[in-house]
PAFISE-714005 format. One record per residue: residue in three letters; x, y, z of N, C-alpha, C in turn. Coordinates in steps of 0.02 Angstrom, whole numbers, padded with zeros to 5 digits, always signed. Example, Ala and Ser with C-alpha at 12.3 -4.5 7.8 and 13.67 -1.06 7.14 Angstrom:
# PAFISE-714005
Ala+00660-00284+00390+00615-00225+00390+00660-00165+00390 Ser+00642-00112+00354+00684-00053+00357+00645+00002+00394 
***
This chain:
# PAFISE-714005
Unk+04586-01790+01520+04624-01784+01580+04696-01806+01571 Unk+04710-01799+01502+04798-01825+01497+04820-01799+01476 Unk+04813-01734+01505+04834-01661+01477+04927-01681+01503 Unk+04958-01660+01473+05009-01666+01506+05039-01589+01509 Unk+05074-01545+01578+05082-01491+01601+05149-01468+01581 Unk+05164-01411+01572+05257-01390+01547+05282-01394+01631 Unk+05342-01444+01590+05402-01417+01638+05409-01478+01686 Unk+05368-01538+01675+05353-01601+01712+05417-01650+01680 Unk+05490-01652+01756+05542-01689+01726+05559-01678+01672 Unk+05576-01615+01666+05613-01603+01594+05697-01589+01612 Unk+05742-01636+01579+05812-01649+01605+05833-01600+01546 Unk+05806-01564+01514+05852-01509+01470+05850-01452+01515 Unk+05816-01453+01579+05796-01387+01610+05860-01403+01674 Unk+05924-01374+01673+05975-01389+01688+05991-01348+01750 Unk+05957-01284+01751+05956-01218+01812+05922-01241+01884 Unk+05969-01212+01904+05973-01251+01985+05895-01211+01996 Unk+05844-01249+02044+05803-01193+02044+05794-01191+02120 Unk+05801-01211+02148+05823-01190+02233+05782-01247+02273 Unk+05778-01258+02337+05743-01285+02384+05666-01282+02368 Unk+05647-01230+02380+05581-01219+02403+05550-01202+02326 Unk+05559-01194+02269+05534-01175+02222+05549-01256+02168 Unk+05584-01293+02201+05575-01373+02179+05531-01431+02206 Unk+05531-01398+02279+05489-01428+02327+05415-01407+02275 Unk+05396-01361+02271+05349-01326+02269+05320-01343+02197 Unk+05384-01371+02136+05367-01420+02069+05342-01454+02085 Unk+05380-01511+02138+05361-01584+02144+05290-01595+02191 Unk+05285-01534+02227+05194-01558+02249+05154-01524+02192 Unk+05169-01497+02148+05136-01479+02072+05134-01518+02045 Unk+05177-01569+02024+05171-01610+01986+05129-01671+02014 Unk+05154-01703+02087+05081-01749+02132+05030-01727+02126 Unk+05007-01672+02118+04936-01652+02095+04912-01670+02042 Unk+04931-01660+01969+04937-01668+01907+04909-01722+01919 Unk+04961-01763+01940+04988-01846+01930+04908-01885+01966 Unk+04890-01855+02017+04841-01882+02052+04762-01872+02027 Unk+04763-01820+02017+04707-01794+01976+04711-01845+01896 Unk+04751-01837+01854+04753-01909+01825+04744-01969+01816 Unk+04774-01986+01884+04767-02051+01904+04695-02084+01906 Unk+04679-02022+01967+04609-02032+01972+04565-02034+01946 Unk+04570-01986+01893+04525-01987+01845+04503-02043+01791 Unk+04546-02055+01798+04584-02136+01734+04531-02171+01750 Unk+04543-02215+01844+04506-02228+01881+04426-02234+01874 Unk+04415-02197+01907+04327-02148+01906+04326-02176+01823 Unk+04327-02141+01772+04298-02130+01704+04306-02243+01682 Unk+04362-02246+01711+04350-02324+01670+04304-02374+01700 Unk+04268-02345+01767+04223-02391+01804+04150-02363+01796 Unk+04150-02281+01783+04080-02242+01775+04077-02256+01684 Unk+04138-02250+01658+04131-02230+01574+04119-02159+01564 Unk+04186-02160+01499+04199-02094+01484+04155-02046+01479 Unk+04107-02034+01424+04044-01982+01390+03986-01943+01459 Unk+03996-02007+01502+03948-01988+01548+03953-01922+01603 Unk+03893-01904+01646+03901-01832+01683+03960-01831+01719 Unk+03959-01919+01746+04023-01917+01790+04108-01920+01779 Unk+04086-01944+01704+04167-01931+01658+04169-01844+01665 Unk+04123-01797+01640+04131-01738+01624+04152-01711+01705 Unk+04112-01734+01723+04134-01695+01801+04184-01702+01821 Unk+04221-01756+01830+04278-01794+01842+04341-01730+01783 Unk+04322-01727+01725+04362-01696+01702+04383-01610+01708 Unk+04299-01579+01709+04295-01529+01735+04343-01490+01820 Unk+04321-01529+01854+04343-01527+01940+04422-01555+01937 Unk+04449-01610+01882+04506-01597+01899+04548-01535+01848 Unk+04517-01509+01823+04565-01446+01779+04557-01401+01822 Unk+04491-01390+01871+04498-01326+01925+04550-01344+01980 Unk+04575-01419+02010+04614-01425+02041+04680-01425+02009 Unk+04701-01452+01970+04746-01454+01915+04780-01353+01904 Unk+04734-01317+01906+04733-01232+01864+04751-01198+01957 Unk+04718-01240+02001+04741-01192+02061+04807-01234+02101 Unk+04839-01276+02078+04898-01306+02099+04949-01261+02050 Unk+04939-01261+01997+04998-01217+01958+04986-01158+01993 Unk+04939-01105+01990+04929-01037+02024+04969-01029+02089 Unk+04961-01061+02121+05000-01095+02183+05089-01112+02186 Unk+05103-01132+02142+05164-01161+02131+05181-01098+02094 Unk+05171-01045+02045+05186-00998+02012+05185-00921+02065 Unk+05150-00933+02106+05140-00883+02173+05205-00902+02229 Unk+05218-00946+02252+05269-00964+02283+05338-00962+02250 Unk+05351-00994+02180+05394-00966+02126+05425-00888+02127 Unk+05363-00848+02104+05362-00760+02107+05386-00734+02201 Unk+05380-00773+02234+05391-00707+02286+05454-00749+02325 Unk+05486-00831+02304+05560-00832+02310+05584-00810+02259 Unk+05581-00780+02193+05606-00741+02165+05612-00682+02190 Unk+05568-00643+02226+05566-00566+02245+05607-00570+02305 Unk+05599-00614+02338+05611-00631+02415+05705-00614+02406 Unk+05738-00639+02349+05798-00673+02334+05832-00609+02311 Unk+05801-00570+02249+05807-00508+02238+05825-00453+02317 Unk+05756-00447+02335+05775-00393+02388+05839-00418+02438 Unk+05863-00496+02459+05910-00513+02503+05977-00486+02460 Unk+05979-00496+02420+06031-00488+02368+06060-00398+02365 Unk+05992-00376+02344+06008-00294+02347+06014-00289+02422 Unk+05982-00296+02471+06003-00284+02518+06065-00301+02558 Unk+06105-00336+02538+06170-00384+02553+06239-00343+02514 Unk+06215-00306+02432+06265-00288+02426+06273-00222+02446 Unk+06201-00178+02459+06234-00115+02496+06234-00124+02569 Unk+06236-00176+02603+06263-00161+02668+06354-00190+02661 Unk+06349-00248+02615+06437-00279+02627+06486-00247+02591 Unk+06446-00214+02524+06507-00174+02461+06484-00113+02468 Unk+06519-00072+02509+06519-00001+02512+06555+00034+02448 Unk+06567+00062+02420+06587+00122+02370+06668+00142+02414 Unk+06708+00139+02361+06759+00177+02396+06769+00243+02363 
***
């Protein structure tokens, strides 16, 4: 469970990435972080090898796999979202002379 995820506080990653698609990192990354945590938790009071270590590890990679899906879905459609405002902005304001 100490998987660690791309793209978690990385200060070489310098591109503005907007409101809602940072917002949308940082409850990605509280997930990560919690599922971790927890797990740490759980496994050092049950012990690692056991059903409840495996489970513990299992259930948090399905929570862990549908927080990125999530954060990569919201990502993709303020990307699309941004695109179509854009095309749509320059043929209504820059007409052709």
């Amino acid at each position: 469970m100490s998987e660690n995820h791309k793209g978690s506080n990385s200060s070489s990653n310098k591109k503005e990435e907007g409101f809602i698609k940072g917002v949308s990192k940082e409850a990605n990354d509280l997930v990560h972080n919690t599922v971790d945590t927890s797990g740490k938790i759980i496994k050092s009071i049950t012990g690692e090898g056991g059903l409840i270590g495996k489970t513990v590890d299992s259930s948090g990679k399905i929570v862990k796999k549908a927080s990125e899906k999530g954060s990569e879905a919201i990502g993709k459609t303020v990307d699309s979202s941004s695109k179509a405002f854009k095309s749509l902005k320059d043929k209504t304001f820059h007409k052709k002379k």
